[in-house]
OpenMM code with the backbone's topology and positions (N, CA, C; nanometers):
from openmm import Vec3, app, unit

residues = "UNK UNK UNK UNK UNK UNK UNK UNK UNK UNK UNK UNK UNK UNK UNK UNK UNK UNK UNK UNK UNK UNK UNK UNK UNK UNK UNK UNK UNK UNK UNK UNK UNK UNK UNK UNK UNK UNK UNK UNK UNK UNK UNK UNK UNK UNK UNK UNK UNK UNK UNK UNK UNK UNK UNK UNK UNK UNK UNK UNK UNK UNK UNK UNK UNK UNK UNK UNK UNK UNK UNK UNK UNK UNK UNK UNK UNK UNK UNK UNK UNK UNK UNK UNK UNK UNK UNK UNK UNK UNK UNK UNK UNK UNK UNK UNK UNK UNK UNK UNK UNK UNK UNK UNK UNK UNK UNK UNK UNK UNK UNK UNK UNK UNK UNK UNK UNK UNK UNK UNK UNK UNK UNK UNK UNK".split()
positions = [
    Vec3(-2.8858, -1.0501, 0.5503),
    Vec3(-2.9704, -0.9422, 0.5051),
    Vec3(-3.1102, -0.9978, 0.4817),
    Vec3(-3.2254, -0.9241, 0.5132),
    Vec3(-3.3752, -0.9430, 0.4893),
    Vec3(-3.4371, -0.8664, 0.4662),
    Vec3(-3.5120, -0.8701, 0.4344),
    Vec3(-3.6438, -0.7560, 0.4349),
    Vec3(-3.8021, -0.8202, 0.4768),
    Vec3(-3.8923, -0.7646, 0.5195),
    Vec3(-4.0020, -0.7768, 0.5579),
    Vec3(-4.0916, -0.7234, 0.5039),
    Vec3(-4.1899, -0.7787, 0.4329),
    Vec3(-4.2764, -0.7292, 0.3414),
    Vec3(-4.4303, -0.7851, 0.4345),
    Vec3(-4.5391, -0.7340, 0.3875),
    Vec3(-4.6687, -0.8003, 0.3776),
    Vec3(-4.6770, -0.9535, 0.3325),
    Vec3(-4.7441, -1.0097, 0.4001),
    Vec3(-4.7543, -1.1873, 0.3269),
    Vec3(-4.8182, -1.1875, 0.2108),
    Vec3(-4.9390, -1.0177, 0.1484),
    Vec3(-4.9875, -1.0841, 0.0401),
    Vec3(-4.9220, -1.0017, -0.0590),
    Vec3(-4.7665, -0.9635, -0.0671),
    Vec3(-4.7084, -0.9256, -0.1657),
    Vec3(-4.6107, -1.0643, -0.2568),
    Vec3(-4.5793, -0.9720, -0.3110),
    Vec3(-4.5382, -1.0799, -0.4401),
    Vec3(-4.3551, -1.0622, -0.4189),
    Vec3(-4.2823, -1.2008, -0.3830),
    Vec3(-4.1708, -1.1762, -0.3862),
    Vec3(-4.0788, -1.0633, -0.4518),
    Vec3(-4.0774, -1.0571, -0.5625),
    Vec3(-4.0485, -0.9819, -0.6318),
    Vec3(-4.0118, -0.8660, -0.6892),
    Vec3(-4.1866, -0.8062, -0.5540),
    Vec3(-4.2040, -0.6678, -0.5927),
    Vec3(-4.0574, -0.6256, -0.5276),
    Vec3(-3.9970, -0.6311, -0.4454),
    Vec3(-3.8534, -0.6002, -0.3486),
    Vec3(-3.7563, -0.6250, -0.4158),
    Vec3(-3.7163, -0.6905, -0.5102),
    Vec3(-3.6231, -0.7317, -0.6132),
    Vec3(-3.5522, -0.6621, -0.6218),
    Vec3(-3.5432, -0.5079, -0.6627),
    Vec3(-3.4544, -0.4375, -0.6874),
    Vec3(-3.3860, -0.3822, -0.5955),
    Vec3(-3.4849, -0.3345, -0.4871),
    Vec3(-3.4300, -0.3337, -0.3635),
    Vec3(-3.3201, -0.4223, -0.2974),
    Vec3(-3.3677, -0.5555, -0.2825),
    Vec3(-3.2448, -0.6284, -0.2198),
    Vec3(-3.1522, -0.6975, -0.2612),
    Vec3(-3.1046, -0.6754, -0.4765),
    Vec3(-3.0557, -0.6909, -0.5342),
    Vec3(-2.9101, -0.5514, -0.4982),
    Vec3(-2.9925, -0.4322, -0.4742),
    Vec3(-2.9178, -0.3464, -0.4410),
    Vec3(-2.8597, -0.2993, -0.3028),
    Vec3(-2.8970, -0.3709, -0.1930),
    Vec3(-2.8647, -0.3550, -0.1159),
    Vec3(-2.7741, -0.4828, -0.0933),
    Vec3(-2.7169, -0.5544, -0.1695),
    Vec3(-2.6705, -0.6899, -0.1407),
    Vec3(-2.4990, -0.6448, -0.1203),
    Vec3(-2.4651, -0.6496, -0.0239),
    Vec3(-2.2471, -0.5631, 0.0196),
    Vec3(-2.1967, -0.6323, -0.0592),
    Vec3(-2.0812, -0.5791, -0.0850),
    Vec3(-1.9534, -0.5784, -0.1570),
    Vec3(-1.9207, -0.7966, -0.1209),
    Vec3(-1.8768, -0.7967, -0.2691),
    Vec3(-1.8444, -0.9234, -0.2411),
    Vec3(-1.7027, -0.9407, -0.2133),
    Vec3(-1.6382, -0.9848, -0.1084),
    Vec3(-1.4768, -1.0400, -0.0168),
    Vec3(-1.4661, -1.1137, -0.0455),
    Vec3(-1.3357, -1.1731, -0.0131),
    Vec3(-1.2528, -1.2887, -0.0639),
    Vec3(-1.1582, -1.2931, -0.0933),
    Vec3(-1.1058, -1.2209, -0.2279),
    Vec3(-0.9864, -1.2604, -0.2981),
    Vec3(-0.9216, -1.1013, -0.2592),
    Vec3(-0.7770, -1.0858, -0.2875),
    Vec3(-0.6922, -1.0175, -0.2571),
    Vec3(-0.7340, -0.8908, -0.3616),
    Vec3(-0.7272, -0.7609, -0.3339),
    Vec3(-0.7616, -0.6631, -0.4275),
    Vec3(-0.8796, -0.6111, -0.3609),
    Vec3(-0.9007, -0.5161, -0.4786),
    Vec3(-1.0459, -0.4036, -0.4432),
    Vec3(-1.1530, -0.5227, -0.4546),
    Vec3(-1.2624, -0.5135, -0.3111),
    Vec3(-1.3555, -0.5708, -0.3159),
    Vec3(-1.4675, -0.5808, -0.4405),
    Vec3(-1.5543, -0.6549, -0.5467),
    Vec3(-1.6302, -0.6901, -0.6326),
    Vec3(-1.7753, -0.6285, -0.5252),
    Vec3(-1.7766, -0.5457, -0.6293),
    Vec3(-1.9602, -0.4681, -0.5843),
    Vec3(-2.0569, -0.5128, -0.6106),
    Vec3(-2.0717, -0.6468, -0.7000),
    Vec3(-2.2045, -0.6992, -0.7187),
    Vec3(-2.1252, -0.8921, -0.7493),
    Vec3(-2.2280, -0.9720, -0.7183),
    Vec3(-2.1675, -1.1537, -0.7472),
    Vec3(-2.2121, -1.1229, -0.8437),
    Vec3(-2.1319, -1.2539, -0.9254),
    Vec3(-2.1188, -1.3048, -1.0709),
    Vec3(-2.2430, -1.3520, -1.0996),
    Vec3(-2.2629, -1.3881, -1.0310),
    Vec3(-2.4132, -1.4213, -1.0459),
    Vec3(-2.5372, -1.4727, -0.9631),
    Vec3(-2.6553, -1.4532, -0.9710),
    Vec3(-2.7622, -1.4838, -0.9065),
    Vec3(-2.8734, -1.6011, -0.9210),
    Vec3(-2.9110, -1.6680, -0.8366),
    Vec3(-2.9704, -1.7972, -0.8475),
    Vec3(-3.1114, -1.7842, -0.7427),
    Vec3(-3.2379, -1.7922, -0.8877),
    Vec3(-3.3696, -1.7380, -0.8089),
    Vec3(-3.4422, -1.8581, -0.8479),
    Vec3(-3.5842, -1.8913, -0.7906),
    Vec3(-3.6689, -1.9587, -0.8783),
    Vec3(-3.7776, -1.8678, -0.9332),
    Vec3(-3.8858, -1.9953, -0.9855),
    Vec3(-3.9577, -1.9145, -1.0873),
    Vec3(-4.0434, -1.8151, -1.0448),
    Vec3(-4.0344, -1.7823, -0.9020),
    Vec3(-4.0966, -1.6146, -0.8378),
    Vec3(-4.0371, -1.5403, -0.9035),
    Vec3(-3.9274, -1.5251, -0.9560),
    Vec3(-3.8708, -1.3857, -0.9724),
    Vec3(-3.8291, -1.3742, -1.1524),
    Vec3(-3.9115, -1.4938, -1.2030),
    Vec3(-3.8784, -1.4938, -1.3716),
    Vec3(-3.9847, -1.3740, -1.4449),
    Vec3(-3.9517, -1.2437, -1.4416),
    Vec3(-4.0092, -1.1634, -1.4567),
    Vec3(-3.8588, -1.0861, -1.5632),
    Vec3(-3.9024, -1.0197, -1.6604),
    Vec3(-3.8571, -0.9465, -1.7680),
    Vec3(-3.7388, -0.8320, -1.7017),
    Vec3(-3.8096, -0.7130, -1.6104),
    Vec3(-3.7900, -0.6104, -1.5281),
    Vec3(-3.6377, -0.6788, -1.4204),
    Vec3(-3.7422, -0.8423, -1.3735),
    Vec3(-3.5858, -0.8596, -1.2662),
    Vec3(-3.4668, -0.8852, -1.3560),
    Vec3(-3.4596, -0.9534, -1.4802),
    Vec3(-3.3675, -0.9578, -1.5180),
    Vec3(-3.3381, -0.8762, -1.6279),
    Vec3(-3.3719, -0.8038, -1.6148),
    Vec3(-3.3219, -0.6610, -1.6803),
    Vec3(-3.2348, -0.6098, -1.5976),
    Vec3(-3.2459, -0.5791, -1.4259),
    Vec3(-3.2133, -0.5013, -1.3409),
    Vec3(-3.0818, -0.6087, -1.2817),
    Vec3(-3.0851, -0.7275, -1.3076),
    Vec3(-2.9516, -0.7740, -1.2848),
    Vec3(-2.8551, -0.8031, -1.4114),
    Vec3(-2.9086, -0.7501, -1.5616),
    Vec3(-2.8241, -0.7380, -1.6472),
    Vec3(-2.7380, -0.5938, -1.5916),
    Vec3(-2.8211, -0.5012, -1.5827),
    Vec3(-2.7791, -0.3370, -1.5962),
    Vec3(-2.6749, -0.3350, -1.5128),
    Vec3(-2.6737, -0.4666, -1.3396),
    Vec3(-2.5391, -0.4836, -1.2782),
    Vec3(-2.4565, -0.5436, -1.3411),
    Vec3(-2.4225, -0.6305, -1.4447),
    Vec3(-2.3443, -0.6770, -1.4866),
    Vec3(-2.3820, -0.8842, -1.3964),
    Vec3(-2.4436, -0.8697, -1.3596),
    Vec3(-2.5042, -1.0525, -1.2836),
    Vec3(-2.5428, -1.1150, -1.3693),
    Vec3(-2.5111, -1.2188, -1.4118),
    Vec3(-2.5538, -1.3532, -1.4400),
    Vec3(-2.6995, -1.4157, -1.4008),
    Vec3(-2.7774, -1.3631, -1.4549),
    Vec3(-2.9228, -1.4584, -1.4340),
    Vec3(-2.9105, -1.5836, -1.4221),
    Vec3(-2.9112, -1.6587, -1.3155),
    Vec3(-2.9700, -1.8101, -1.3424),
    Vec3(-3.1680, -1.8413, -1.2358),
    Vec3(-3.2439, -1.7935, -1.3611),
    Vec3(-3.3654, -1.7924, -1.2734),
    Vec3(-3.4211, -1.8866, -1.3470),
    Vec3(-3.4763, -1.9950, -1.2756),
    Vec3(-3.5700, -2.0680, -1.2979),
    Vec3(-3.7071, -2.0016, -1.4297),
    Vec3(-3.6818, -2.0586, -1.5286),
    Vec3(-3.8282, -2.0401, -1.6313),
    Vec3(-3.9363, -2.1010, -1.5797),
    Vec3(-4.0542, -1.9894, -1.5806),
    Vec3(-4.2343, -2.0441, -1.5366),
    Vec3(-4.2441, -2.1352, -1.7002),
    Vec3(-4.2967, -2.2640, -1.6315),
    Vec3(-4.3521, -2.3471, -1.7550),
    Vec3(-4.2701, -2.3802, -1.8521),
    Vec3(-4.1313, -2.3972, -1.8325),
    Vec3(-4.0324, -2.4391, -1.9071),
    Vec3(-3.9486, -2.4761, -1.8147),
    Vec3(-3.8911, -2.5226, -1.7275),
    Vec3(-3.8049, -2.5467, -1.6422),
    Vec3(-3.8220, -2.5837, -1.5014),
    Vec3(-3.7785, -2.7159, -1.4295),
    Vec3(-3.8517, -2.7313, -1.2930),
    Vec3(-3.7565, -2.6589, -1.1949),
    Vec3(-3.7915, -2.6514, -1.0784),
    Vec3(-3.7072, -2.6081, -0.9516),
    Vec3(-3.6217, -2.7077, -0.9442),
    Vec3(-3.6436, -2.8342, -0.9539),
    Vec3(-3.5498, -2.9271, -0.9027),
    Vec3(-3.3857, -2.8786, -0.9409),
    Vec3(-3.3813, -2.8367, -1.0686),
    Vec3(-3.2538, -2.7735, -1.1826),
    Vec3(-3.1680, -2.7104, -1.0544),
    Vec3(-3.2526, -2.6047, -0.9325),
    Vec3(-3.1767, -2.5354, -0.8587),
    Vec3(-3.1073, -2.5945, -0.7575),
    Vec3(-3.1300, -2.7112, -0.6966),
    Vec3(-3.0608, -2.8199, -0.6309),
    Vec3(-3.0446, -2.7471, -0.5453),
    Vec3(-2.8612, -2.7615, -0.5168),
    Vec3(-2.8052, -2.7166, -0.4232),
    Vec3(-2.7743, -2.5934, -0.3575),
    Vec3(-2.7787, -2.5084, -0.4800),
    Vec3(-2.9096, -2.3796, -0.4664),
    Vec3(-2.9782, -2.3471, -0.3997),
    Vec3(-3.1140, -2.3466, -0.3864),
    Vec3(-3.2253, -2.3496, -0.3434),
    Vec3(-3.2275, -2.4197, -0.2096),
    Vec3(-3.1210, -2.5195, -0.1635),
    Vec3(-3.0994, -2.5658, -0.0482),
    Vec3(-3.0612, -2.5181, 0.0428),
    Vec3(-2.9496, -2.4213, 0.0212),
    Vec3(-2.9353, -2.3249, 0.0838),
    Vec3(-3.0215, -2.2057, 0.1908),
    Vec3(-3.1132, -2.2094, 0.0854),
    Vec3(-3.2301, -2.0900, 0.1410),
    Vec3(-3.3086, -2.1892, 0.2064),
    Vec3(-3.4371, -2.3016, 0.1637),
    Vec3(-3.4312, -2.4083, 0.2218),
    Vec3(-3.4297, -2.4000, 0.3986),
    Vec3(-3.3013, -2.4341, 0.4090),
    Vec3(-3.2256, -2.4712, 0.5141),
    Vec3(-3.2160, -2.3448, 0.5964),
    Vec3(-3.2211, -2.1987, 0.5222),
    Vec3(-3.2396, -2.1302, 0.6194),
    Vec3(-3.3638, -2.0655, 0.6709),
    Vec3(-3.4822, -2.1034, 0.5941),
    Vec3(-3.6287, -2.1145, 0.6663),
    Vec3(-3.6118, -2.2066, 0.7289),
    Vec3(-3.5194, -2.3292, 0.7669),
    Vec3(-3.5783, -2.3967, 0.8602),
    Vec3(-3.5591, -2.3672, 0.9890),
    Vec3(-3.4070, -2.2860, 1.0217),
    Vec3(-3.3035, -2.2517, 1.1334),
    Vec3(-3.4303, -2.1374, 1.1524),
    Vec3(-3.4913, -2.0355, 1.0703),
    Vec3(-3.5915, -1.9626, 1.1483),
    Vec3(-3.7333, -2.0072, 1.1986),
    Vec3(-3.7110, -2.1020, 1.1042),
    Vec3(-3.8744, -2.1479, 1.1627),
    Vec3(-3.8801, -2.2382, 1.3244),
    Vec3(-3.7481, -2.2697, 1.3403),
    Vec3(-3.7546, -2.3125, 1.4815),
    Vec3(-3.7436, -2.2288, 1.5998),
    Vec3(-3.7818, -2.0932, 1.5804),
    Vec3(-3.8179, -2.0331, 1.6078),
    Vec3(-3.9191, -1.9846, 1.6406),
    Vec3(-4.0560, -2.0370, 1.6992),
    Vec3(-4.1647, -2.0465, 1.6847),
    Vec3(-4.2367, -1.8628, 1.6929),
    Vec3(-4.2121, -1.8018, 1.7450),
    Vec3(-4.2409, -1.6623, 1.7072),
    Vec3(-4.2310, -1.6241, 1.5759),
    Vec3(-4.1207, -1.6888, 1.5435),
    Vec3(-4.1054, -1.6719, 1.3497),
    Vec3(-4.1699, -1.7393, 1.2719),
    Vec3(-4.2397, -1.8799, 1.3265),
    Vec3(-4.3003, -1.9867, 1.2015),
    Vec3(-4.4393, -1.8923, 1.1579),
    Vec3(-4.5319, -1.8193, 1.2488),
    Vec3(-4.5934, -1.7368, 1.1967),
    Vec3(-4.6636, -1.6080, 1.2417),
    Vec3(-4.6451, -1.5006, 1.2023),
    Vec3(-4.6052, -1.4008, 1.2417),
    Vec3(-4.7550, -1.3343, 1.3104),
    Vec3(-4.7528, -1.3136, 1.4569),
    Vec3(-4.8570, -1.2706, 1.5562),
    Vec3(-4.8437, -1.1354, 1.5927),
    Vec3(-4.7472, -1.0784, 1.5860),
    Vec3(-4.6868, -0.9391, 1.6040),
    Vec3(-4.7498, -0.8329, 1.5410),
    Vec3(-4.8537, -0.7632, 1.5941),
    Vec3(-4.8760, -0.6288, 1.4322),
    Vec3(-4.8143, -0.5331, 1.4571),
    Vec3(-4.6482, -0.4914, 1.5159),
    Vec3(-4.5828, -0.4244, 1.4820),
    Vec3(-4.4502, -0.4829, 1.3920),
    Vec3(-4.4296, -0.4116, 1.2678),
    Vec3(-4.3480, -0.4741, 1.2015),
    Vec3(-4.1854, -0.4591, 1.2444),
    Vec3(-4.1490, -0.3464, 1.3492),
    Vec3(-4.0452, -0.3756, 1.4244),
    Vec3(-4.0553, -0.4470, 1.5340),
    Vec3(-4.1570, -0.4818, 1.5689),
    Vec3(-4.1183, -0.5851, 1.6747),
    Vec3(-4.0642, -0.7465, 1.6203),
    Vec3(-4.1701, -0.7735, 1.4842),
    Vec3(-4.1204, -0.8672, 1.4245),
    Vec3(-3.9886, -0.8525, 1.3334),
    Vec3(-3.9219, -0.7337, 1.3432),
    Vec3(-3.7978, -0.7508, 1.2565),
    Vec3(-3.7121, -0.7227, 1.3853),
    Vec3(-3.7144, -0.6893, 1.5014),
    Vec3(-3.6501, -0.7175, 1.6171),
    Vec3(-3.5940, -0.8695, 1.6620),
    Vec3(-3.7519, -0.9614, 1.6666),
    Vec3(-3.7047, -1.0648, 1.6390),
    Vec3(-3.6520, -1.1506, 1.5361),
    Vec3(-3.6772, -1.1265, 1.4407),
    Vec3(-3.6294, -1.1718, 1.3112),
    Vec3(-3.4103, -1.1388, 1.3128),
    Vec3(-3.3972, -1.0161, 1.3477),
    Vec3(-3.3232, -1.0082, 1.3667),
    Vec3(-3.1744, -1.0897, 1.5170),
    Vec3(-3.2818, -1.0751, 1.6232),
    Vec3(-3.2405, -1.1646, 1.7233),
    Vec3(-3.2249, -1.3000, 1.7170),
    Vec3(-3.3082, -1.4207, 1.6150),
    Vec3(-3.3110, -1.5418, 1.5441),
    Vec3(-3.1457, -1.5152, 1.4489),
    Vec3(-3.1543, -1.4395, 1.3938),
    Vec3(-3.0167, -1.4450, 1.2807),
    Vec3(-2.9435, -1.4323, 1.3780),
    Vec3(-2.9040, -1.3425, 1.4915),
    Vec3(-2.7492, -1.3367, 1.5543),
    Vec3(-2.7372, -1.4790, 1.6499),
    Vec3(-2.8749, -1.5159, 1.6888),
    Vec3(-2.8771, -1.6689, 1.7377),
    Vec3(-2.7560, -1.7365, 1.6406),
    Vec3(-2.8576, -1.7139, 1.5343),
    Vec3(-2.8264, -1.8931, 1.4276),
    Vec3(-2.6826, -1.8492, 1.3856),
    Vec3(-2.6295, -1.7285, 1.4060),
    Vec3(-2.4726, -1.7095, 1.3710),
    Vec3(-2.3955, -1.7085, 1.4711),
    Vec3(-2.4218, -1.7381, 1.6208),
    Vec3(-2.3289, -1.7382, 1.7438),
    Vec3(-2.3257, -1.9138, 1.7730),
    Vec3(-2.4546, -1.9746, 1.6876),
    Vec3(-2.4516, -2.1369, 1.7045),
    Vec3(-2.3373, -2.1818, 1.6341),
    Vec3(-2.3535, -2.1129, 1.4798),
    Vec3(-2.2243, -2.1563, 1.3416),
    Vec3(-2.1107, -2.1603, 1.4203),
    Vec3(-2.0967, -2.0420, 1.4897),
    Vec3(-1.9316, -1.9861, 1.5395),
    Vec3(-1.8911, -2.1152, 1.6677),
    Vec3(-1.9821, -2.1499, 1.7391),
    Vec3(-1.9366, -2.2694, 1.8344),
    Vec3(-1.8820, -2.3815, 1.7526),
    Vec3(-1.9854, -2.3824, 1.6105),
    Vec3(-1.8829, -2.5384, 1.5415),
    Vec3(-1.7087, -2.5066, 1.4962),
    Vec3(-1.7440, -2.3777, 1.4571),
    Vec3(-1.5990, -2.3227, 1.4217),
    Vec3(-1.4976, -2.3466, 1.5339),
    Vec3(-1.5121, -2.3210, 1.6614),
    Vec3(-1.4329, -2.3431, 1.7481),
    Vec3(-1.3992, -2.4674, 1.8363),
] * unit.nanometer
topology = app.Topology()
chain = topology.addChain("A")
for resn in residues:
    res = topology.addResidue(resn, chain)
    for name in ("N", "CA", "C"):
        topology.addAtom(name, app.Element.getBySymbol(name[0]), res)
């Protein structure tokens, strides 16, 4: 899942948005879990409002504090995401965005993700 914003917006402002659009969490046997236990942001999103809006789901804040707390804390975390700007950025249409239609760039944006998930599926097999 993504979204595409303007470069001079503020992470954030989308927060609620893609907090709420985030599917049903799978796995364990039973009725699927409608929201994770919890969420792991840095200090972009240490704002009052975001974690208000992932109390009201019932989520676990773990967001990085501005001026009290470093990123490093998010480790393996934050590696995650990390690692997946890098699988798009080798993408050179994606490292920076030339397109001024914003579906053309979420066309490709989208065509990069079913890439980088038909590569995963070859290690699987």
């Amino acid at each position: 899942m993504f979204c595409v914003t303007g470069a001079n917006r503020h992470d954030s402002v989308v927060f609620e948005q893609l907090v709420d659009a985030l599917p049903d969490v799978r796995g364990k046997r039973g009725r699927p879990r409608r929201w994770p236990g919890k969420l792991h942001a840095d200090k972009g999103y240490d704002f009052a409002r975001c974690r208000a809006h992932l109390r009201r789901r019932g989520i676990v804040d773990r967001i990085a504090r501005r001026g009290i707390e470093r990123n490093d804390r998010l480790g393996r975390h934050r590696w995650v995401v990390e690692r997946t700007h890098a699988w798009l950025a080798a993408f050179g249409k994606l490292r920076v965005r030339f397109e001024r239609s914003v579906h053309t760039h979420v066309a490709l944006l989208s065509l990069a993700c079913s890439v980088i998930c038909v590569r995963s599926l070859r290690w699987l097999c």
